[in-house]
DRENDO-1510 file (C-alpha; in Angstrom, 1 decimal, always signed):
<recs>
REC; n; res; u; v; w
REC; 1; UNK; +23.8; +3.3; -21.3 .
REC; 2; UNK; +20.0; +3.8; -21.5 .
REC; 3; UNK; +18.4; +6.9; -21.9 .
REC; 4; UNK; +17.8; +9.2; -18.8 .
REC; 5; UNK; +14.3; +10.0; -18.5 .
REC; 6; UNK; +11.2; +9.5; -21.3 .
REC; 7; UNK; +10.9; +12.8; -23.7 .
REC; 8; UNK; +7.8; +15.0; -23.7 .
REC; 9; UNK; +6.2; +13.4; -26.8 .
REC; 10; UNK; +6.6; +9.9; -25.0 .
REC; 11; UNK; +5.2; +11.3; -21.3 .
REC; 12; UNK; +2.0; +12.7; -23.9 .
REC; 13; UNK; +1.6; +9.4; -25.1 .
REC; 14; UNK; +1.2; +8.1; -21.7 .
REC; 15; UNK; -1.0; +10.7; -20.6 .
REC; 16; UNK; -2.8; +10.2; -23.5 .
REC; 17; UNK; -3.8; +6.1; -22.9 .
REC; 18; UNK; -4.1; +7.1; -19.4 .
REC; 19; UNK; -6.9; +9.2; -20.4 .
REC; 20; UNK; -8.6; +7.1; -22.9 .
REC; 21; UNK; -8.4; +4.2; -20.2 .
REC; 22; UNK; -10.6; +6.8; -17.6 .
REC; 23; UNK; -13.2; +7.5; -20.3 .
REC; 24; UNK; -13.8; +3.6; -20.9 .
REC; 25; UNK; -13.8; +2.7; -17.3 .
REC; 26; UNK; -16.5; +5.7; -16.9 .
REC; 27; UNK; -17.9; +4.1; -19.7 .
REC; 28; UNK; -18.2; +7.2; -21.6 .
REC; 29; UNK; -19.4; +6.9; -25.0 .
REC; 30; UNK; -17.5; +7.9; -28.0 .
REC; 31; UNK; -20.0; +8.6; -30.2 .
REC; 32; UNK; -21.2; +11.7; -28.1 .
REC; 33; UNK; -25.2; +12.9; -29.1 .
REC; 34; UNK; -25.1; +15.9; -27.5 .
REC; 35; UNK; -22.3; +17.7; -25.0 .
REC; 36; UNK; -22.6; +18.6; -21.6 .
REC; 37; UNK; -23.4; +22.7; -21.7 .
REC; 38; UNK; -23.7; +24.6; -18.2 .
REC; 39; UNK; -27.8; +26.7; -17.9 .
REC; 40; UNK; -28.4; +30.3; -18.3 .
REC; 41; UNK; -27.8; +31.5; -15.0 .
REC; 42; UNK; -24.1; +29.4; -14.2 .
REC; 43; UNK; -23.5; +30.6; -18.2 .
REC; 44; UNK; -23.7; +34.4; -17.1 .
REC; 45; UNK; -21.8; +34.1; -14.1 .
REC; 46; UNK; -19.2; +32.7; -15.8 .
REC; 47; UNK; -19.1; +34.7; -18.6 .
REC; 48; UNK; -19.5; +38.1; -15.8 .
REC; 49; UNK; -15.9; +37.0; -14.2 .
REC; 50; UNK; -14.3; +36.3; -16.9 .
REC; 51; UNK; -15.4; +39.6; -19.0 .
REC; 52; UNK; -12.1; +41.4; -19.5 .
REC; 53; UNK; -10.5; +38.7; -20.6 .
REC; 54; UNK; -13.3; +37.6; -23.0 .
REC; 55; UNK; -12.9; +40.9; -24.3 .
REC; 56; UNK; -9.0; +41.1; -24.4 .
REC; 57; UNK; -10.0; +37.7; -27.0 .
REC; 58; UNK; -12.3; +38.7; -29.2 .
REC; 59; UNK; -10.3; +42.1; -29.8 .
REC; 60; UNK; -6.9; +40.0; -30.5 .
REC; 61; UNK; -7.7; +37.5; -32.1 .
REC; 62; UNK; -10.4; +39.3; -34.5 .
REC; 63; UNK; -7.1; +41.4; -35.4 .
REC; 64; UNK; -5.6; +38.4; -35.7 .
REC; 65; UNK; -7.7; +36.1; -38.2 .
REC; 66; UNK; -7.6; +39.4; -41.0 .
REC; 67; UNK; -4.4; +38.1; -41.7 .
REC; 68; UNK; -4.5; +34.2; -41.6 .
REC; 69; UNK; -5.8; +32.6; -44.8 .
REC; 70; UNK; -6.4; +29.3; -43.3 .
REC; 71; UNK; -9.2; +27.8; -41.3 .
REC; 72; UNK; -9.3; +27.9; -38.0 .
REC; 73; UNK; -11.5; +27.9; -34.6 .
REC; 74; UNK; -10.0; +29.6; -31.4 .
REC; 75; UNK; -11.3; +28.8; -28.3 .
REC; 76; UNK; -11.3; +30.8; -24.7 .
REC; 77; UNK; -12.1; +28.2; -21.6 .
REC; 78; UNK; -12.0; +29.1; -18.3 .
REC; 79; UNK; -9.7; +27.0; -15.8 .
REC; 80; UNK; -12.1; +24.4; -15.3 .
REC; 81; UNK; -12.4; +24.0; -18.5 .
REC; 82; UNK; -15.9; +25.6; -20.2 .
REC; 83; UNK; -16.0; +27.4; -23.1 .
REC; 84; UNK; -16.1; +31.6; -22.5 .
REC; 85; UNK; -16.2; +32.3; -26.4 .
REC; 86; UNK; -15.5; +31.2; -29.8 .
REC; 87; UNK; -13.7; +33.1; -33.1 .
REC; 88; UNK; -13.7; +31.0; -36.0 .
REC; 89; UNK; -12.8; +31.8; -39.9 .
REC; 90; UNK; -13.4; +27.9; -40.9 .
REC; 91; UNK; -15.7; +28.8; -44.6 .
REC; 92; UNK; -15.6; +25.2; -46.3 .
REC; 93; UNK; -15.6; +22.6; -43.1 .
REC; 94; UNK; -17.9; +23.0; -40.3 .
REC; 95; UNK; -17.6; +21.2; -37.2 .
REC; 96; UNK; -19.6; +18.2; -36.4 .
REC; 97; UNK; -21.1; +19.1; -33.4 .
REC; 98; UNK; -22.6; +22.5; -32.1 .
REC; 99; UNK; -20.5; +24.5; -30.4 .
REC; 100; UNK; -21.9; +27.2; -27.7 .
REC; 101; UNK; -20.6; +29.0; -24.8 .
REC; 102; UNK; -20.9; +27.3; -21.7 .
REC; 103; UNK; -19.8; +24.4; -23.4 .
REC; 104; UNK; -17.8; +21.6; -21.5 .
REC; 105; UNK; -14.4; +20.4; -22.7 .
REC; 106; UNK; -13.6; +18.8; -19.7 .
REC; 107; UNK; -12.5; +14.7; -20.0 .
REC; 108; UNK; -15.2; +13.7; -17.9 .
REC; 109; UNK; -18.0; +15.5; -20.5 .
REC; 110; UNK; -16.3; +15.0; -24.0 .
REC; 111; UNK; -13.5; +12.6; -23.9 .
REC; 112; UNK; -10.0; +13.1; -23.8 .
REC; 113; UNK; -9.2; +16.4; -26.3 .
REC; 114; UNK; -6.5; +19.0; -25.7 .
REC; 115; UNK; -7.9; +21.3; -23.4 .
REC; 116; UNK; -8.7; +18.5; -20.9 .
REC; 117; UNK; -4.8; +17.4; -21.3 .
REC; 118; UNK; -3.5; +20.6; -21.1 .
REC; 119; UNK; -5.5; +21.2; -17.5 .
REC; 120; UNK; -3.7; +17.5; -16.1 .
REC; 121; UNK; -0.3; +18.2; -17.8 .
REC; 122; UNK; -0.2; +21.8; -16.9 .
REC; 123; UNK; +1.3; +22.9; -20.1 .
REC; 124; UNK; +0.7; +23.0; -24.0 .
REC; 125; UNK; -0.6; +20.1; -25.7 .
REC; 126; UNK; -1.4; +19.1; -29.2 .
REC; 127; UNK; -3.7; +16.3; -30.4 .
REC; 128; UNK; -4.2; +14.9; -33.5 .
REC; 129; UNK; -7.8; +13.6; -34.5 .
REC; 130; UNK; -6.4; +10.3; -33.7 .
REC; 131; UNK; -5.8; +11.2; -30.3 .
REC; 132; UNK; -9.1; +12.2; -29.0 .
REC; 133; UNK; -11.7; +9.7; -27.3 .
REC; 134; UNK; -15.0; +11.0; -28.7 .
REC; 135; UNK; -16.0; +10.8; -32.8 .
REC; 136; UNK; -17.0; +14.2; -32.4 .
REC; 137; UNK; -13.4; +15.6; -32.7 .
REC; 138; UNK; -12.7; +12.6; -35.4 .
REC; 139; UNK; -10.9; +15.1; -37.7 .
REC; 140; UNK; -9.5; +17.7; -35.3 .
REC; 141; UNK; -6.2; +18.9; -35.0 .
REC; 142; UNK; -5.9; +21.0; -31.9 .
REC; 143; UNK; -3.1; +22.8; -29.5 .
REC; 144; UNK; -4.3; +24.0; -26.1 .
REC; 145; UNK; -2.1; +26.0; -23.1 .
REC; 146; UNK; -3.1; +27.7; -20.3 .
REC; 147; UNK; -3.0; +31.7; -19.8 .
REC; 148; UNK; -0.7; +32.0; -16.9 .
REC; 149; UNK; -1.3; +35.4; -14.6 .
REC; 150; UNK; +1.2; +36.1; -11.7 .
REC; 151; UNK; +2.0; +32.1; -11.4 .
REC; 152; UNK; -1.4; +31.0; -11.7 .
REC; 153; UNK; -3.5; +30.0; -14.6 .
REC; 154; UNK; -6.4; +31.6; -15.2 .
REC; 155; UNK; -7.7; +30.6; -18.3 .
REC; 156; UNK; -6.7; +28.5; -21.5 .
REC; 157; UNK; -6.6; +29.1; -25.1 .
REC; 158; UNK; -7.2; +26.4; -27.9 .
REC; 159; UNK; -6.5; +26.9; -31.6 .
REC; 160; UNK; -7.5; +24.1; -34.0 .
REC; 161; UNK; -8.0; +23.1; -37.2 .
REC; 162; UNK; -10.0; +20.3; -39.5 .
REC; 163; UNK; -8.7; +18.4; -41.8 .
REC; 164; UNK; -5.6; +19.8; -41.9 .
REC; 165; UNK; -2.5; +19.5; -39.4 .
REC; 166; UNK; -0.8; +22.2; -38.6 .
REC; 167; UNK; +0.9; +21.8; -35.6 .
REC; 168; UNK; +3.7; +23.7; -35.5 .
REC; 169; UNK; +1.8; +26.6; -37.3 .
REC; 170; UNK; -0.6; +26.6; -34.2 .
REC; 171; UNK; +1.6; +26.5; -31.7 .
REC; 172; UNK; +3.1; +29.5; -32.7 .
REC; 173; UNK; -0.1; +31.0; -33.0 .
REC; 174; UNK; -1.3; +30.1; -29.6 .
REC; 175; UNK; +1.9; +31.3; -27.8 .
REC; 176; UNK; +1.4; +34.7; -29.5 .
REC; 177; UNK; -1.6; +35.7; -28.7 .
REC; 178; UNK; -1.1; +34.4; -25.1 .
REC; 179; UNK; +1.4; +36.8; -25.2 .
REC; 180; UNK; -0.6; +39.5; -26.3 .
REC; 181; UNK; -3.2; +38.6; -23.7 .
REC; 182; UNK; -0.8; +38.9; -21.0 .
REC; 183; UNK; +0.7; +42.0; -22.2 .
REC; 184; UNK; -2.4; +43.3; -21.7 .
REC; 185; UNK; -3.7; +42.3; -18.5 .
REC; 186; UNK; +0.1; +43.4; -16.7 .
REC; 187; UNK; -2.3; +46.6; -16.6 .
REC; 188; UNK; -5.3; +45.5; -15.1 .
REC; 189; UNK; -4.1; +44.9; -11.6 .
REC; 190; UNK; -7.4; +44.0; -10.4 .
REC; 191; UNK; -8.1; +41.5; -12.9 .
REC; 192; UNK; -9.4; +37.8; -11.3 .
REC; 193; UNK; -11.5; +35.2; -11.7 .
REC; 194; UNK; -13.4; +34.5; -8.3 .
REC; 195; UNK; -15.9; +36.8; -8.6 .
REC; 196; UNK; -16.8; +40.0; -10.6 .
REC; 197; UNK; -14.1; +41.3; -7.7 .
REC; 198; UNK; -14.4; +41.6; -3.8 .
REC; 199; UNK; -16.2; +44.9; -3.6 .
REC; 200; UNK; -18.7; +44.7; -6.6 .
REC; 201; UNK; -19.7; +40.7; -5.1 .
REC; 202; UNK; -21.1; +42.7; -2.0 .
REC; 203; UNK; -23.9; +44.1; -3.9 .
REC; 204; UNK; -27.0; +42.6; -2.9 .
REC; 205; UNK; -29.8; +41.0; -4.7 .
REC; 206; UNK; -32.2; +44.0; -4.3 .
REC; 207; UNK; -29.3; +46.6; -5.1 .
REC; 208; UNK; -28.8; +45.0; -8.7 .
REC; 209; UNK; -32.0; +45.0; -9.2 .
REC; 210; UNK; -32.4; +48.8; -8.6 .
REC; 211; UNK; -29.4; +49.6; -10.9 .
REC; 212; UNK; -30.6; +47.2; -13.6 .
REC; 213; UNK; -34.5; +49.1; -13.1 .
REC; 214; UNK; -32.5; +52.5; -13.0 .
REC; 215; UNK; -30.6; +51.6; -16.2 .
REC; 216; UNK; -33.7; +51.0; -17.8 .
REC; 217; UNK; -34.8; +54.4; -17.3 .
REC; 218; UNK; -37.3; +54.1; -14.5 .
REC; 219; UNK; -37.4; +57.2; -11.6 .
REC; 220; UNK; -36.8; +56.9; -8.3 .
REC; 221; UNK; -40.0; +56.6; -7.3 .
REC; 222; UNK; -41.1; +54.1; -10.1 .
REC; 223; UNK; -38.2; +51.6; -8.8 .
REC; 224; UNK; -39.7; +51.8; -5.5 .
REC; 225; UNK; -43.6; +51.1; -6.8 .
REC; 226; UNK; -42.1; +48.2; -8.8 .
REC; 227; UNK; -40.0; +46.8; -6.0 .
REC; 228; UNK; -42.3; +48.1; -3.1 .
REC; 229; UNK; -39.9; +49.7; -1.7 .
REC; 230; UNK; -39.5; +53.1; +0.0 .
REC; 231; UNK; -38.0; +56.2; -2.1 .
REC; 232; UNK; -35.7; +57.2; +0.6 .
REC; 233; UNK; -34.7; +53.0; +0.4 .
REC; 234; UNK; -33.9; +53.5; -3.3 .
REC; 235; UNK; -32.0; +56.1; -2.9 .
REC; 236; UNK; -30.2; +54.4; +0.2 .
REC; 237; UNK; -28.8; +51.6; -2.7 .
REC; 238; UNK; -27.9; +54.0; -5.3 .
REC; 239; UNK; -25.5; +55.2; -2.5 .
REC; 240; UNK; -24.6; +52.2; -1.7 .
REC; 241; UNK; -23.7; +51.2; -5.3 .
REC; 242; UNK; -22.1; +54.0; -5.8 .
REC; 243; UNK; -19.8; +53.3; -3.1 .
REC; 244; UNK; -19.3; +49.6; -4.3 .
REC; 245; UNK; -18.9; +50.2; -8.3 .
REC; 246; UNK; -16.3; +53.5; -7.2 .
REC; 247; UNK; -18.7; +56.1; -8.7 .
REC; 248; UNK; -20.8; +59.4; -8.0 .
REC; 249; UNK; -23.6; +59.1; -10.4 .
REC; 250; UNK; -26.1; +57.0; -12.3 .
REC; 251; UNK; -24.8; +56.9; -15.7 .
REC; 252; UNK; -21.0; +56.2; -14.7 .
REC; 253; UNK; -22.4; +52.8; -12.3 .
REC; 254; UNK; -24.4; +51.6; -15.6 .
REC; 255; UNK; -21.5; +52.0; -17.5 .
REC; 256; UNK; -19.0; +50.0; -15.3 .
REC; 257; UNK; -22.0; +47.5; -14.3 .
REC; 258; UNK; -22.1; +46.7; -17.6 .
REC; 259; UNK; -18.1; +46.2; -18.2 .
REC; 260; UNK; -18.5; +44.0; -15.8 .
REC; 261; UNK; -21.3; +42.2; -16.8 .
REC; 262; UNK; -23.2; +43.0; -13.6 .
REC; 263; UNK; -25.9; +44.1; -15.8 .
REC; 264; UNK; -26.8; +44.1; -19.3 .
REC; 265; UNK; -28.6; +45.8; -21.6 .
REC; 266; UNK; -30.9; +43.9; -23.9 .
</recs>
């Protein structure tokens, strides 16, 4: 009798040719000069919802490379597949390419690599340098899964390598910290990804710009000469956004506008 249904590594395969054959018919070039990197304003709007869990990153993983002795990059992408942010402890073999935030891994932009197959396949995937489209990722061994939230992914993490496979080393990696992750965000209950959240999306142009101008350190009346705007109007906002951000006073709305990247401070 013949086998029941095709095993995982087999349905990968598939997947695999499958994409391969989309790149060539989009006639995308494998020998990538440059990749496909969202502009300054999408980049900050990106990175403003998806600031916890940036932060929830960079805090685990940091912990986490002080104890791993080999190379590796870690990436955070948000579900459509840009790059949020990078942690890498690679000393002796550089990637080929530069790598910034904003950055697109999706098939379309930069072949077929393991973040674009974990998005289709809607699980964990690893590639082998072999298995990727463009030259770029020529000696990259990678494993990519998505962060799952309440039944619905929100993000995906990718841990790889060069020159060296690792596979099963990554994979455990990978599932731990997306387990750490989600440990952490069980207590943010108002964590999402489709805006910096309902109320704080409901501030207006004019009303960020007169917390950013107040965060500066600029008076009342000063805001209003630089915005020509009434005193009694500025103070209408900074009620307003008080109200929105859930606080009673200046210094408490700077702080939370800038957890949530509303504003920032450089």
């Amino acid at each position: 009798m013949g086998r029941m249904g095709k095993t995982y590594s087999e349905v990968l395969t598939q997947e695999i040719k499958k994409s391969w054959d989309r790149c060539s018919a989009k006639l995308l070039p494998r020998n990538l000069d440059k990749v496909v990197t969202i502009d300054k304003e999408q980049k900050e709007i990106l990175i403003s919802r998806y600031i916890l869990l940036i932060n929830l990153f960079r805090n685990i993983v940091k912990d986490a490379v002080k104890h791993l002795e080999k190379g590796l990059l870690f990436f955070l992408l948000d579900k459509g597949g840009y790059l949020l942010d990078y942690i890498g402890n690679i000393t002796e073999e550089e990637p080929d390419f530069p790598i910034s935030v904003g950055m697109s891994f999706r098939e379309e932009d930069i072949g077929t690599n393991a973040v674009s197959m974990a998005i289709r396949m809607g699980k964990g995937v690893s590639l082998t340098p072999d298995d990727h489209y463009c030259y770029i990722f020529h000696n990259w061994y990678c494993y990519a899964a998505p962060i799952i939230l309440n039944g619905e992914v929100i993000a995906y993490l990718d841990i790889s390598t060069i020159d060296e496979k690792m596979e099963k080393e990554l994979i455990v990696i990978t599932n731990l910290i997306i387990s750490l992750i989600n440990k952490e965000l069980t207590y943010c209950k108002d964590f999402n990804t489709s805006g910096i959240n309902t109320k704080i999306s409901k501030l207006s142009d004019k009303q960020i710009e007169v917390l950013r101008l107040l965060s500066s350190g600029m008076t009342e009346e000063r805001v209003g000469e630089e915005l020509r705007i009434s005193v009694n109007t500025v103070k209408y906002h900074k009620k307003k956004i008080y109200a929105v951000l859930g606080t009673n006073n200046l210094p408490s709305a700077i702080v939370k506008a800038i957890e949530v990247g509303l504003i920032n401070t450089a």
